[in-house]
VEXFITI-874944 format. One record per residue (C-alpha): residue number from 0; x, y, z; residue in one letter. Coordinates in Angstrom, 2 decimals. Layout:
BEGIN
@num:NUM | east:X | north:Y | up:Z | residuo:A $
...
//
This chain:
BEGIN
@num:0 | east:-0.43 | north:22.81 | up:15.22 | residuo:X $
@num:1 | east:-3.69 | north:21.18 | up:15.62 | residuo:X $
@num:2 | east:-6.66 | north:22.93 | up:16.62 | residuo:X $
@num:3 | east:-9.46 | north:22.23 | up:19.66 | residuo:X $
@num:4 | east:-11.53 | north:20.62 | up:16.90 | residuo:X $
@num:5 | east:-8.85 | north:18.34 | up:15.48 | residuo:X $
@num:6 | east:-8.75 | north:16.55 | up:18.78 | residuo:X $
@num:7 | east:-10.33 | north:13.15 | up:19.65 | residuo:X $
@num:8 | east:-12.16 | north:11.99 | up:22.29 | residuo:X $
@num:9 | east:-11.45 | north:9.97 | up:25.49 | residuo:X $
@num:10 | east:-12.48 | north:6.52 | up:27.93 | residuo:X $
@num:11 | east:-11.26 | north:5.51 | up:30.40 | residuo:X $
@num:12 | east:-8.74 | north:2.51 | up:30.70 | residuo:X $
@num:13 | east:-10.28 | north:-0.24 | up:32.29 | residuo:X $
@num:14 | east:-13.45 | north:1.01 | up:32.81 | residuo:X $
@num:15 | east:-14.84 | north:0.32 | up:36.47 | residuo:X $
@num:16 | east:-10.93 | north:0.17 | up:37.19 | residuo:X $
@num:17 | east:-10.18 | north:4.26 | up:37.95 | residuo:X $
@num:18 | east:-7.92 | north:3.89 | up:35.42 | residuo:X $
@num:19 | east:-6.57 | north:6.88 | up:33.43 | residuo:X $
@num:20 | east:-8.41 | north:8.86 | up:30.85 | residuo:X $
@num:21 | east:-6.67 | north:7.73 | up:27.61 | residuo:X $
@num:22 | east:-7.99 | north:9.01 | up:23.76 | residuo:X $
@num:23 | east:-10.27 | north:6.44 | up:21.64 | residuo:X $
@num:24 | east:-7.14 | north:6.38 | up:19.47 | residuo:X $
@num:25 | east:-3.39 | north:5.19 | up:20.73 | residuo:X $
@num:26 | east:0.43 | north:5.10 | up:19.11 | residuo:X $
@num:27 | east:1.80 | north:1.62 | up:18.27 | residuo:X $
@num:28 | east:5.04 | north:2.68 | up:18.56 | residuo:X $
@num:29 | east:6.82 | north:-0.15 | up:17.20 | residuo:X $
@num:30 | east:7.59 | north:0.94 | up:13.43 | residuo:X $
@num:31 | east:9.97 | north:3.53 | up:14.64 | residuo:X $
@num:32 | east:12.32 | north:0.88 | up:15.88 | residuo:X $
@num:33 | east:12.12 | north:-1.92 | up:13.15 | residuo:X $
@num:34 | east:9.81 | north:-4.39 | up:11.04 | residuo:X $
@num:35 | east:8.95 | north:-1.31 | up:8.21 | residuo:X $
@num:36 | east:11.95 | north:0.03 | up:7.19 | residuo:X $
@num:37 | east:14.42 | north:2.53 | up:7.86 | residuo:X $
@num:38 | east:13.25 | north:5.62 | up:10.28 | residuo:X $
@num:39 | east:13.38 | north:9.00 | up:9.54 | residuo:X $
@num:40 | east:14.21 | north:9.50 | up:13.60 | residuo:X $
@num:41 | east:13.64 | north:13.72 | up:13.58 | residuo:X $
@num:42 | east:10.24 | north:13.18 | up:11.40 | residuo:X $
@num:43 | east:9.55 | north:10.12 | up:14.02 | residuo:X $
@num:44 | east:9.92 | north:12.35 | up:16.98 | residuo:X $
@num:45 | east:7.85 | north:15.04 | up:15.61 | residuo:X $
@num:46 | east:5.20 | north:12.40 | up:14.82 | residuo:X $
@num:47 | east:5.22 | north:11.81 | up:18.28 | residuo:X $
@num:48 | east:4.95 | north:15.27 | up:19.62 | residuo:X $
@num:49 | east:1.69 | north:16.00 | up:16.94 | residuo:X $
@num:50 | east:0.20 | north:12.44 | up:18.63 | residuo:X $
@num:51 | east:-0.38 | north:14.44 | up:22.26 | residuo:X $
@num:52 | east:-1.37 | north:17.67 | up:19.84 | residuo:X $
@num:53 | east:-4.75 | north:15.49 | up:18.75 | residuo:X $
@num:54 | east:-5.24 | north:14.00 | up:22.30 | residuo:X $
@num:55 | east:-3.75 | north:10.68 | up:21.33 | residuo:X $
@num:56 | east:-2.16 | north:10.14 | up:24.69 | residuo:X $
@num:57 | east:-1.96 | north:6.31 | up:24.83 | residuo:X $
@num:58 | east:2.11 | north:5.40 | up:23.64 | residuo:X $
@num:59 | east:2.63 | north:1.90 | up:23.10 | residuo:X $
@num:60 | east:5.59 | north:0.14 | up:22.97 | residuo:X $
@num:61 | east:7.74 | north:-3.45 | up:24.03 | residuo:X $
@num:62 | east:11.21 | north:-4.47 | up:25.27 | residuo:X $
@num:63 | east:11.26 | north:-6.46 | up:22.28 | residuo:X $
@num:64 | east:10.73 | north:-4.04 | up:19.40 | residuo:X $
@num:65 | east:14.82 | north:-3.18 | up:18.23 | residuo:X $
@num:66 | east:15.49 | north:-4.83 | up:21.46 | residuo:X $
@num:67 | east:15.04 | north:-2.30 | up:23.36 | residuo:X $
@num:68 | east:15.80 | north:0.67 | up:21.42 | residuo:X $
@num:69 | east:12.20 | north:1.59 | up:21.05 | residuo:X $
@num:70 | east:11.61 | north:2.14 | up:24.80 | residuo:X $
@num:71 | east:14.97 | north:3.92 | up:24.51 | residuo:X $
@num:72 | east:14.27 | north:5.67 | up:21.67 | residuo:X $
@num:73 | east:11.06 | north:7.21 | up:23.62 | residuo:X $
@num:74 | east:12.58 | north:8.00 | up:26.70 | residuo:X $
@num:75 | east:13.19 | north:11.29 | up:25.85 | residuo:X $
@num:76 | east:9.31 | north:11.95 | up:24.94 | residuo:X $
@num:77 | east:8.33 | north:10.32 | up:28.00 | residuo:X $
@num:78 | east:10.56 | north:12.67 | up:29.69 | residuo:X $
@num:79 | east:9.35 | north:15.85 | up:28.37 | residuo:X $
@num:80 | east:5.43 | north:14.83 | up:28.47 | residuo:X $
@num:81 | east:5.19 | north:12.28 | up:31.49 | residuo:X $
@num:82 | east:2.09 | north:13.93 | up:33.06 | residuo:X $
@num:83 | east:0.40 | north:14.15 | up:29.85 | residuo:X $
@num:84 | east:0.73 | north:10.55 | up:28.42 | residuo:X $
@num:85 | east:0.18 | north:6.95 | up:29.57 | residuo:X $
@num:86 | east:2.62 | north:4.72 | up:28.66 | residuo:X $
@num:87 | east:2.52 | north:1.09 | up:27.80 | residuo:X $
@num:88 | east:5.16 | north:-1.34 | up:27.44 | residuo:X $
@num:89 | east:5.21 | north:-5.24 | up:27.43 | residuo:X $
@num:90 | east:7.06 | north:-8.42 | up:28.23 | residuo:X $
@num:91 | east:7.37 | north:-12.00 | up:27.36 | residuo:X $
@num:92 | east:8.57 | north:-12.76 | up:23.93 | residuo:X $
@num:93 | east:12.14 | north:-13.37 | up:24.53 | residuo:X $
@num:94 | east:14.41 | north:-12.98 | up:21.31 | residuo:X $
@num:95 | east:18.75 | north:-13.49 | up:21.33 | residuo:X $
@num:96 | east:20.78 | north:-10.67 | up:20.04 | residuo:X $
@num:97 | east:22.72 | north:-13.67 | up:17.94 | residuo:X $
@num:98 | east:19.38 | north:-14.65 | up:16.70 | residuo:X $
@num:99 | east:16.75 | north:-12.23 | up:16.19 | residuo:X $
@num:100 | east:14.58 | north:-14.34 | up:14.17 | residuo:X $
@num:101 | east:14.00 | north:-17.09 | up:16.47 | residuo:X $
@num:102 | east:12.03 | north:-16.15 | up:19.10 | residuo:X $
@num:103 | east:10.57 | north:-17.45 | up:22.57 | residuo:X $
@num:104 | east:7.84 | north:-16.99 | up:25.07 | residuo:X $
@num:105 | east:8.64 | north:-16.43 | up:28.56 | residuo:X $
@num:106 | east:5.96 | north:-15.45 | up:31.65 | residuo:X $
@num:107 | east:7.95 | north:-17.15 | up:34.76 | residuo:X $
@num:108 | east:7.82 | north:-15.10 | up:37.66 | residuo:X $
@num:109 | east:11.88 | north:-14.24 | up:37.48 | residuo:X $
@num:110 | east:11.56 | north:-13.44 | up:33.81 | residuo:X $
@num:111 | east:8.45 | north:-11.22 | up:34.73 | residuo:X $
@num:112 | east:10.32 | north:-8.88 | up:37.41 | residuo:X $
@num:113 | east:13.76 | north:-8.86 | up:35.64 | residuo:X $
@num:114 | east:11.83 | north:-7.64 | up:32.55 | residuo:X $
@num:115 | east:10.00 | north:-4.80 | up:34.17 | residuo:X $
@num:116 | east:13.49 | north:-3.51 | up:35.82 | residuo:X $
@num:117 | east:14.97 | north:-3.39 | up:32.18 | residuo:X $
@num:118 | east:11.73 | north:-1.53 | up:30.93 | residuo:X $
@num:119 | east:12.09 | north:0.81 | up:33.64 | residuo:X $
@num:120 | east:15.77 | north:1.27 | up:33.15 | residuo:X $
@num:121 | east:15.12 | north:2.32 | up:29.40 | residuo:X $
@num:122 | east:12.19 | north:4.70 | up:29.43 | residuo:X $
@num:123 | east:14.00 | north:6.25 | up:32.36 | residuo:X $
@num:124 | east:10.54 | north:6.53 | up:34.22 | residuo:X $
@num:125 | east:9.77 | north:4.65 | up:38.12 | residuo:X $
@num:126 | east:6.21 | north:3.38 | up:37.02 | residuo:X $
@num:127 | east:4.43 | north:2.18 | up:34.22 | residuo:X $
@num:128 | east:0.98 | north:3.05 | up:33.49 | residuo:X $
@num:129 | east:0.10 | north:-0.12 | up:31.46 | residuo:X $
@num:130 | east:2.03 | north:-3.57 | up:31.51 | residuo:X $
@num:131 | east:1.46 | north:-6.12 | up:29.23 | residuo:X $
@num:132 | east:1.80 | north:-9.98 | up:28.83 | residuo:X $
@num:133 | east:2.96 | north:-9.84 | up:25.41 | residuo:X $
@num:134 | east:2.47 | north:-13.62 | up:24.32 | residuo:X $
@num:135 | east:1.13 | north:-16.27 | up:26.75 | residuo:X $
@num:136 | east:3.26 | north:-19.80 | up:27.46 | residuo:X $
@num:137 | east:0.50 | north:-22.09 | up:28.11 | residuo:X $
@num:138 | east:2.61 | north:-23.78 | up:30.49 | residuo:X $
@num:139 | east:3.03 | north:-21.41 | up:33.28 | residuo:X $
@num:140 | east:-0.28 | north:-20.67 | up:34.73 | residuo:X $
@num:141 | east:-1.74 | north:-17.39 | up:35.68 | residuo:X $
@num:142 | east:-1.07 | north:-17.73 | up:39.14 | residuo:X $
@num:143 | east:2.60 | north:-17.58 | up:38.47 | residuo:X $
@num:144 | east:2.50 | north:-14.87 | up:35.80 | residuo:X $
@num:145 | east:-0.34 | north:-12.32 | up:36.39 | residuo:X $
@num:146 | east:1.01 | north:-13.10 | up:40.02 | residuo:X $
@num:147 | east:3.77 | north:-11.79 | up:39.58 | residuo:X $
@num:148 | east:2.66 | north:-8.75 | up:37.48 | residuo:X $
@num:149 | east:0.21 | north:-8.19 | up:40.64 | residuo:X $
@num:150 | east:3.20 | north:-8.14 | up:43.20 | residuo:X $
@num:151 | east:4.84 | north:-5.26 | up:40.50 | residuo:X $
@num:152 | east:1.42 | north:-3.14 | up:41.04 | residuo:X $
@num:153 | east:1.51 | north:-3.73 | up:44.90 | residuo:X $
@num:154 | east:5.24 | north:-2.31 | up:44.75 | residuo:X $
@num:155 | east:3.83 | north:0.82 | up:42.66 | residuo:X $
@num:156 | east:6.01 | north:-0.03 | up:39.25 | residuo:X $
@num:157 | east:3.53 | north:-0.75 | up:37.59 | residuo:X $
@num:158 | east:-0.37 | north:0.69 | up:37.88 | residuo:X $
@num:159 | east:-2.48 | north:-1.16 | up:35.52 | residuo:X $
@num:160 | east:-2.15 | north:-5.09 | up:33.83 | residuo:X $
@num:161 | east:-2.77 | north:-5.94 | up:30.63 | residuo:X $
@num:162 | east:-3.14 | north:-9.02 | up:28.45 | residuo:X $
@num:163 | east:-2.46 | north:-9.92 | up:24.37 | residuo:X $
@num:164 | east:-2.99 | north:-12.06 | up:22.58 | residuo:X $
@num:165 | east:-5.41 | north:-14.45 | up:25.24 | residuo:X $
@num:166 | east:-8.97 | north:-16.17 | up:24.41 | residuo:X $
@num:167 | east:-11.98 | north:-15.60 | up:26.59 | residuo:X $
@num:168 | east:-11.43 | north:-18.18 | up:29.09 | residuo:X $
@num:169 | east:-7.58 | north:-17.15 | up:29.72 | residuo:X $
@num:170 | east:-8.80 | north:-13.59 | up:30.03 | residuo:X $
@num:171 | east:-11.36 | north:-14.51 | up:32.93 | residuo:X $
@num:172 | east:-8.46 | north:-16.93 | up:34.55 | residuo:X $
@num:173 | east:-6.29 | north:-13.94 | up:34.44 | residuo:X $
@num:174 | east:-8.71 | north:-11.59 | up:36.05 | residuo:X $
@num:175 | east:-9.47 | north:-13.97 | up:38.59 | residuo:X $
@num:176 | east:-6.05 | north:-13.43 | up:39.79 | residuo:X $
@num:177 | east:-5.73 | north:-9.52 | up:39.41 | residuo:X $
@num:178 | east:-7.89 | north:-7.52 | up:37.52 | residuo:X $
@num:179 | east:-6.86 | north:-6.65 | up:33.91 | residuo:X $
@num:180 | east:-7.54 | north:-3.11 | up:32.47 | residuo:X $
@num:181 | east:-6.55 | north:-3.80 | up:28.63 | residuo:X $
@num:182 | east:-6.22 | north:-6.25 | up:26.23 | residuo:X $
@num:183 | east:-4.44 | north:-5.61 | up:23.15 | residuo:X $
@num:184 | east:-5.22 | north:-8.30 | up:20.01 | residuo:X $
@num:185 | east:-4.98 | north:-7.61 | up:16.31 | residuo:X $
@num:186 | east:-8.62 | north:-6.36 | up:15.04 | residuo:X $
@num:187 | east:-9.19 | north:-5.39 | up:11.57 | residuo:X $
@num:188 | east:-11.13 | north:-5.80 | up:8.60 | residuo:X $
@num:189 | east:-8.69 | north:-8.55 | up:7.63 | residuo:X $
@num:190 | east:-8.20 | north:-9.98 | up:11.20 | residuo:X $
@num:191 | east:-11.28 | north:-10.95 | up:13.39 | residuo:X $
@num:192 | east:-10.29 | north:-13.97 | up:15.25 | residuo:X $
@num:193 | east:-10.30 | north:-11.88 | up:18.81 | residuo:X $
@num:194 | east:-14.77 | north:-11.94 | up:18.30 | residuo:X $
@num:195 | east:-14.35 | north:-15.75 | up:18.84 | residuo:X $
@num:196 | east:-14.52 | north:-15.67 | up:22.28 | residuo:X $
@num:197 | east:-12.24 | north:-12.34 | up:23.38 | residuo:X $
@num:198 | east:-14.19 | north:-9.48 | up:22.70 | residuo:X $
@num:199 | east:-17.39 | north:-10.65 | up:24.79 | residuo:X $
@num:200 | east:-15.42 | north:-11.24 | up:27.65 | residuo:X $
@num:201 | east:-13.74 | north:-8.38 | up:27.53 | residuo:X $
@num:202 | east:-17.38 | north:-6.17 | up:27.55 | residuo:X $
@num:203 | east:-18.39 | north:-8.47 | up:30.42 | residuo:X $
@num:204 | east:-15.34 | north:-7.63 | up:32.50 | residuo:X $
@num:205 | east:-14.95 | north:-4.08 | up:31.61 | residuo:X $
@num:206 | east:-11.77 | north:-4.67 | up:30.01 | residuo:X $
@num:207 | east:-10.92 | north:-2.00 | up:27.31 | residuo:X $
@num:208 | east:-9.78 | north:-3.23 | up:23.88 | residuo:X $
@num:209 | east:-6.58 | north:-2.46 | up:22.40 | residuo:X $
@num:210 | east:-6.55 | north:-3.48 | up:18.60 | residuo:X $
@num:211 | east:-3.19 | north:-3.69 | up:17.00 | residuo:X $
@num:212 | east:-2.52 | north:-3.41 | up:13.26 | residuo:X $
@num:213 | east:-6.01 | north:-2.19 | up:12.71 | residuo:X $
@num:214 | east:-4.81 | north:-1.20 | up:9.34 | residuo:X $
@num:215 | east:-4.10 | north:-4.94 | up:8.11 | residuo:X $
@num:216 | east:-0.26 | north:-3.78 | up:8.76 | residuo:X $
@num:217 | east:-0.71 | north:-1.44 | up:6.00 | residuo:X $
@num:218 | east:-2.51 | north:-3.47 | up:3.53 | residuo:X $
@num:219 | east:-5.93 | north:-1.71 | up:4.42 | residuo:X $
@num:220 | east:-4.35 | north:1.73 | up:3.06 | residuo:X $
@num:221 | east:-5.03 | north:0.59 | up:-0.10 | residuo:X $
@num:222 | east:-1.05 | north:1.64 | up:-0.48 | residuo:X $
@num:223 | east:0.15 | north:-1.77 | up:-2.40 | residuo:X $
@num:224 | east:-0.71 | north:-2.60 | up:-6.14 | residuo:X $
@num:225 | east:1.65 | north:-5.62 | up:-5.39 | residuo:X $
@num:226 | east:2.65 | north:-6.34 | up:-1.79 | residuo:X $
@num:227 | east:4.82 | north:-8.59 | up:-2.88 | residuo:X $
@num:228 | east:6.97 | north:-6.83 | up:-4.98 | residuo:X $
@num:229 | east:6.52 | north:-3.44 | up:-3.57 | residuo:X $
@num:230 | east:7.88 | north:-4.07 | up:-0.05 | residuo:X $
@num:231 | east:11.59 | north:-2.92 | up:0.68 | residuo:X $
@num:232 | east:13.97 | north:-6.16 | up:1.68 | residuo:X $
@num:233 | east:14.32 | north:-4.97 | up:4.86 | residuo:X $
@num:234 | east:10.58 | north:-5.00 | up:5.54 | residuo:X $
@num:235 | east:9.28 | north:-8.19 | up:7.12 | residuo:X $
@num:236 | east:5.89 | north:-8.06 | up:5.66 | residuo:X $
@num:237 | east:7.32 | north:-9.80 | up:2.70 | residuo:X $
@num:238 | east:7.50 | north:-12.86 | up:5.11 | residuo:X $
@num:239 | east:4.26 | north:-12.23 | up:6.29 | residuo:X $
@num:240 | east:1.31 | north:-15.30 | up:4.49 | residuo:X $
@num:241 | east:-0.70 | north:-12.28 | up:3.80 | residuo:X $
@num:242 | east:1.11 | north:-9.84 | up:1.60 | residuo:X $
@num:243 | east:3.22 | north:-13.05 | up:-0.16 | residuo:X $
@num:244 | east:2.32 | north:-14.06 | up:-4.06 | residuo:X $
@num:245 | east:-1.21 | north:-14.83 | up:-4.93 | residuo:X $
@num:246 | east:-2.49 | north:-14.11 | up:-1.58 | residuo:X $
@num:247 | east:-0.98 | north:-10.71 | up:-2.04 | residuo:X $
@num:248 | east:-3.24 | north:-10.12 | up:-5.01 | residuo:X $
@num:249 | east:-6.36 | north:-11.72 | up:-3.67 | residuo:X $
@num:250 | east:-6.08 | north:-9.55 | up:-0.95 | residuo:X $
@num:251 | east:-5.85 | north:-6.17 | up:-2.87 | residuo:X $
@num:252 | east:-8.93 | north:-7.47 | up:-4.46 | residuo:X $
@num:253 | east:-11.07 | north:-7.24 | up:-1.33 | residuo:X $
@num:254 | east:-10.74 | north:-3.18 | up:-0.66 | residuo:X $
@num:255 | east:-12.67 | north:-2.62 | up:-3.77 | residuo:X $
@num:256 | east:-16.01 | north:-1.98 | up:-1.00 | residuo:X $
@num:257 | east:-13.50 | north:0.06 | up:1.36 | residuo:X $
@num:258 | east:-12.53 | north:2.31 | up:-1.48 | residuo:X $
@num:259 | east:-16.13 | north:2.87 | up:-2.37 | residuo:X $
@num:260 | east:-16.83 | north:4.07 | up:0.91 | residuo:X $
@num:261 | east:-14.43 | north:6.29 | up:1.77 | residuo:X $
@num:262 | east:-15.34 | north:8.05 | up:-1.47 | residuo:X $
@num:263 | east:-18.59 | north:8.11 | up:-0.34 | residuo:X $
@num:264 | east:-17.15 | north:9.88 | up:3.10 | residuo:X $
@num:265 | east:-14.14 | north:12.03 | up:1.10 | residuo:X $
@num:266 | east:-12.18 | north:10.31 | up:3.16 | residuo:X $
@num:267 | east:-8.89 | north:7.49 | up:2.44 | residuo:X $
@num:268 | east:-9.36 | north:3.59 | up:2.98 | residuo:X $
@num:269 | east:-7.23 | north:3.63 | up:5.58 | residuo:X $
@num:270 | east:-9.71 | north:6.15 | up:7.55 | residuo:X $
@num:271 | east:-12.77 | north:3.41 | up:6.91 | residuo:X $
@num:272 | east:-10.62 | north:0.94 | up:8.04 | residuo:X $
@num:273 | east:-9.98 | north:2.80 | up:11.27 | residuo:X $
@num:274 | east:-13.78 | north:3.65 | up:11.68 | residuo:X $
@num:275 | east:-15.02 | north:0.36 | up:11.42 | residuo:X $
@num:276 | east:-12.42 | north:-0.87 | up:14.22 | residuo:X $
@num:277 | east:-13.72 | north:2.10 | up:16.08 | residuo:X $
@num:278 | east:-17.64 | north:0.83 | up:15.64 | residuo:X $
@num:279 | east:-17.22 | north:-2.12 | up:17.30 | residuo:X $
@num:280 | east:-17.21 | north:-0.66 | up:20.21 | residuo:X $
@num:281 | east:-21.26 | north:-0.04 | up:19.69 | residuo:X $
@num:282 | east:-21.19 | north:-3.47 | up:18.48 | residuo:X $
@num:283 | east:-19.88 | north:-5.10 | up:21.47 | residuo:X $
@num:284 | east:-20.11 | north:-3.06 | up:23.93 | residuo:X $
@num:285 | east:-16.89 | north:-2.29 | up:25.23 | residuo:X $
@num:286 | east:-14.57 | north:0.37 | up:24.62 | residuo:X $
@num:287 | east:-12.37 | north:0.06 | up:22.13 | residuo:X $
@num:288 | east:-9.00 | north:2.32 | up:21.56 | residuo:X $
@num:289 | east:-7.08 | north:0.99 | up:18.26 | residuo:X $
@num:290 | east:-3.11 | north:1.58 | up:17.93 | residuo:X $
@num:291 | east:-2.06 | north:2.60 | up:14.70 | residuo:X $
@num:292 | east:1.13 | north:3.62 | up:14.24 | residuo:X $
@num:293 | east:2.80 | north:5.65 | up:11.97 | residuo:X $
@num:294 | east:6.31 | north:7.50 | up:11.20 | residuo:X $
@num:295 | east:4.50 | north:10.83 | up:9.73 | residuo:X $
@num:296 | east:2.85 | north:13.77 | up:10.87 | residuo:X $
@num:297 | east:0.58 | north:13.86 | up:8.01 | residuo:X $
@num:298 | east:-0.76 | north:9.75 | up:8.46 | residuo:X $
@num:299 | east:-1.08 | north:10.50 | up:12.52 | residuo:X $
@num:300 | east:-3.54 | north:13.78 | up:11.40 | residuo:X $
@num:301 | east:-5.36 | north:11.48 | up:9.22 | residuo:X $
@num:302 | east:-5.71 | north:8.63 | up:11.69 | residuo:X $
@num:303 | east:-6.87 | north:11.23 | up:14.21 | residuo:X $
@num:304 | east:-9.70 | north:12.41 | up:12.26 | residuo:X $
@num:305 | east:-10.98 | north:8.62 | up:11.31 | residuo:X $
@num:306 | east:-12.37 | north:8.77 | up:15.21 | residuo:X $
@num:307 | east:-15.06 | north:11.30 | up:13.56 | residuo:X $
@num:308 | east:-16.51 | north:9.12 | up:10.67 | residuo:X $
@num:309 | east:-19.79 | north:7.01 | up:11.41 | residuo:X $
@num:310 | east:-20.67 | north:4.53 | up:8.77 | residuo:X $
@num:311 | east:-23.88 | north:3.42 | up:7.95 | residuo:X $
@num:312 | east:-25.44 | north:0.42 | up:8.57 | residuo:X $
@num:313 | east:-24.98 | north:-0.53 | up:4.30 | residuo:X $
@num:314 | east:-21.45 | north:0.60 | up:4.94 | residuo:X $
@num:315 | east:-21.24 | north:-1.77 | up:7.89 | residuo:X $
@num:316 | east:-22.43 | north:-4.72 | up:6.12 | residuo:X $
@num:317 | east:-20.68 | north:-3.99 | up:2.67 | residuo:X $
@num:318 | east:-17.77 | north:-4.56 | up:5.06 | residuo:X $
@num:319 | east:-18.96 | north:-7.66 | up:6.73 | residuo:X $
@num:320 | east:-17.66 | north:-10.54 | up:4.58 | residuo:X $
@num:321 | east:-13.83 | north:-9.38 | up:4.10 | residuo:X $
@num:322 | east:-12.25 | north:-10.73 | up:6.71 | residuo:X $
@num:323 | east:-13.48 | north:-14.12 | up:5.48 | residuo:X $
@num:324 | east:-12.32 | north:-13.88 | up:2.69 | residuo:X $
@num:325 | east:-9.07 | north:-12.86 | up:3.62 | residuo:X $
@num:326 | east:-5.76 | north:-15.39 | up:2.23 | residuo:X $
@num:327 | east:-3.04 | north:-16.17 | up:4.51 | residuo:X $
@num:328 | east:-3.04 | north:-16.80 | up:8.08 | residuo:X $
@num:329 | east:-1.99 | north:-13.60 | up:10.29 | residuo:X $
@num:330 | east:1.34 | north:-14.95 | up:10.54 | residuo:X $
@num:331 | east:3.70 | north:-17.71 | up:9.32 | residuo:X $
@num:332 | east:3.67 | north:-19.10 | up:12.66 | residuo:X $
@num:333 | east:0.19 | north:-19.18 | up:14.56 | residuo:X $
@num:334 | east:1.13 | north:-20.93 | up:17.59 | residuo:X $
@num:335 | east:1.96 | north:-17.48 | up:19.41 | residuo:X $
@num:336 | east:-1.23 | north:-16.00 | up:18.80 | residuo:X $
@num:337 | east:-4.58 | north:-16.57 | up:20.70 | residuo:X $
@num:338 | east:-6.38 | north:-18.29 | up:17.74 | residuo:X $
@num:339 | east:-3.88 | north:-21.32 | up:18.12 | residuo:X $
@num:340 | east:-5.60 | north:-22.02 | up:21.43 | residuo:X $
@num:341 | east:-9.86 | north:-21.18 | up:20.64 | residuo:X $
@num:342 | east:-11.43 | north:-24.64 | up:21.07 | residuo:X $
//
């Protein structure tokens, strides 16, 4: 069991918004499913019930992660600990059970409410706290989409919107339409596309920022001598530009500053890595609750406790030039992702 002291602290969702109180520290969700490996499901579910122990009360999850089997999967926490959680889940990447690579992007109005019905269905609960656009078609405009996601909060399935994976200028069309309380985008050492135009207009609108893979999708850990050859078969990192051949080994080469400094603190890389993502709130202005996820007590304990490291300003700028130095593009296929679309 935790103790008072172990647990973080809160903001609100959306601030302005009266949204929820939420901790500066969520659960991506996602790993239990697929993507990392096989699951340990009983040391998975007791990960879970250690995240509300430390006040990490933001869950987040998709209809497309295992197809559905991670909102089914967490029905049964949601169920236990409804009044003490908020729950997020997302739409719009559309994948076929007869062809789970290939994917799609869907935000038409039908797909929208047919999605959220599913959603419902599997977390066995009547409203979401948080739903999310998880990818953005360019070709059905926000009128139609967020639209439609504004009819689901007037029809109380759904209390607050969300965005990923959107630039600056989609986020204020969005708004425009209904307000948005989150928007989740990967932010890391390794990954700062979302300050291109994102992140300020997220502070300006009050939006609260949701970084995914803050730790690099691992890498950050400092866990891999070689990515490459270290990764299971089953584990799609070893698809992913980052972790494959030489980039793999460039990469490892840029933690040497993060392993410095976390000796300096007594603390892991991976807990830098989560404090710097943490800092940027100060930085920008805008409140910023990261979504690690994890299958272990022990990793969820020490993500917890990153929330309570401040790095100094030397730390801060010893950090500064890794992302661009980074090799690899976030993903094999960029077109998905909001950097495809910055002008």
């Amino acid at each position: 069991m935790s103790s008072s002291n172990d647990r973080i602290g809160t903001v609100r969702l959306g601030a302005g918004q009266d949204g929820p109180e939420i901790g500066v520290q969520g659960f991506g969700a996602m790993g239990i499913s697929e993507f990392y490996g096989d699951t340990d499901e009983k040391a998975a579910r007791d990960t879970l019930e250690a995240a509300l122990e430390y006040g990490v009360t933001l869950i987040d999850t998709a209809d497309v992660y295992g197809q559905g089997a991670n909102e089914e999967f967490l029905a049964p926490f949601v169920a236990a600990h409804r009044d003490e959680l908020v729950l997020a889940t997302k739409f719009g990447i559309e994948r076929r059970a007869d062809d789970p690579v290939h994917r799609g992007v869907r935000n038409d109005r039908a797909y929208v409410r047919s999605s959220v019905e599913a959603s419902l269905r599997r977390l066995g609960v009547e409203t979401l706290d948080l739903y999310y656009m998880h990818r953005r078609d360019p070709d059905v405009p926000f009128a139609e989409s967020v639209g439609a996601m504004a009819e689901l909060v007037q029809e109380g399935k759904v209390r607050h919107l969300g965005l990923s994976e959107v630039t600056g200028p989609e986020l204020r069309e969005a708004y425009a339409v209904h307000p948005i309380a989150a928007l989740q985008s990967e932010w890391s050492l390794f990954s700062r596309d979302v300050e291109r135009s994102a992140v300020g207009a997220a502070a300006e609108l009050g939006v609260t920022l949701v970084p995914y893979s803050p730790l690099g999708r691992g890498f950050l850990t400092g866990a891999f001598a070689d990515a490459s050859k270290e990764l299971s078969a089953a584990d799609f990192r070893r698809g992913q530009p980052r972790f494959s051949g030489e980039n793999a080994a460039r990469n490892a080469a840029l933690l040497d500053p993060v392993r410095t400094i976390a000796e300096e603190h007594g603390a892991s890389p991976a807990q830098i890595a989560l404090a710097w993502v943490q800092q940027r709130a100060a930085v920008h202005g805008l409140d910023v609750v990261p979504i690690p996820g994890t299958r272990k007590r022990s990793r969820l304990r020490e993500n917890a406790a990153a929330t309570r490291i401040t790095l100094t300003a030397d730390q801060l700028a010893a950090l500064e030039p890794i992302a661009a130095r980074v090799a690899g593009d976030r993903y094999p296929d960029m077109t998905f992702t909001a950097a495809s679309r910055e002008v």
